[in-house]
C-alpha positions in Angstrom: -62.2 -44.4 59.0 -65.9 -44.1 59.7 -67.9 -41.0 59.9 -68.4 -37.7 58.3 -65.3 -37.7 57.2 -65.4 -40.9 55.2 -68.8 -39.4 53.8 -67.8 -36.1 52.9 -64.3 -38.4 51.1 -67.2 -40.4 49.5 -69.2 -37.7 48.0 -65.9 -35.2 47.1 -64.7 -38.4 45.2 -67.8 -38.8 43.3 -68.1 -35.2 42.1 -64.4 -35.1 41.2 -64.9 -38.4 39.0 -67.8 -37.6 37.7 -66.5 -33.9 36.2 -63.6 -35.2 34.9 -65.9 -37.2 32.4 -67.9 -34.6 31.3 -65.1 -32.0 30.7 -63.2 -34.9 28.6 -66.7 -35.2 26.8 -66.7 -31.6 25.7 -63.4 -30.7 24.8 -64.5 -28.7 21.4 -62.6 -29.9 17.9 -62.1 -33.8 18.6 -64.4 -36.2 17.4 -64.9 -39.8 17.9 -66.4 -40.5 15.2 -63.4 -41.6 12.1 -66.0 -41.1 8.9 -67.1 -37.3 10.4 -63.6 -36.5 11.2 -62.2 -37.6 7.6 -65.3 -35.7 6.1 -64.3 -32.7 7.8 -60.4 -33.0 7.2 -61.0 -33.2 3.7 -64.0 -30.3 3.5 -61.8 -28.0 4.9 -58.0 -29.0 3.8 -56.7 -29.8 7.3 -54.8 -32.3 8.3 -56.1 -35.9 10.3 -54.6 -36.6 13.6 -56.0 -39.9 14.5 -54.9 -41.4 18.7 -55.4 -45.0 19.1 -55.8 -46.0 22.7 -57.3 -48.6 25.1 -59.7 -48.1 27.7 -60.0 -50.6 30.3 
């Protein structure tokens, strides 16, 4: 596939990509930081919810 349509593929691709990482960035009330979140859980009483994962 050559063209404009492999271009316009290209660039829809990179924009999609590249929102998905910033709306994952600013999700409000999750923190990657453990200290900040456990200083927070115990200020205000709540709970900690900790997700281990693996990013490749």
């Amino acid at each position: 596939m050559r063209g404009p349509a492999w271009i316009a593929i290209l660039i829809f691709s990179v924009v999609m990509f590249s929102q998905r990482s910033v709306a994952q960035d600013a999700v409000p009330g999750w923190h990657s930081n453990l200290e900040d979140a456990r200083k927070l859980a115990e200020s205000t009483g709540k709970p900690l919810f900790i997700t281990f994962r693996c990013v490749r």
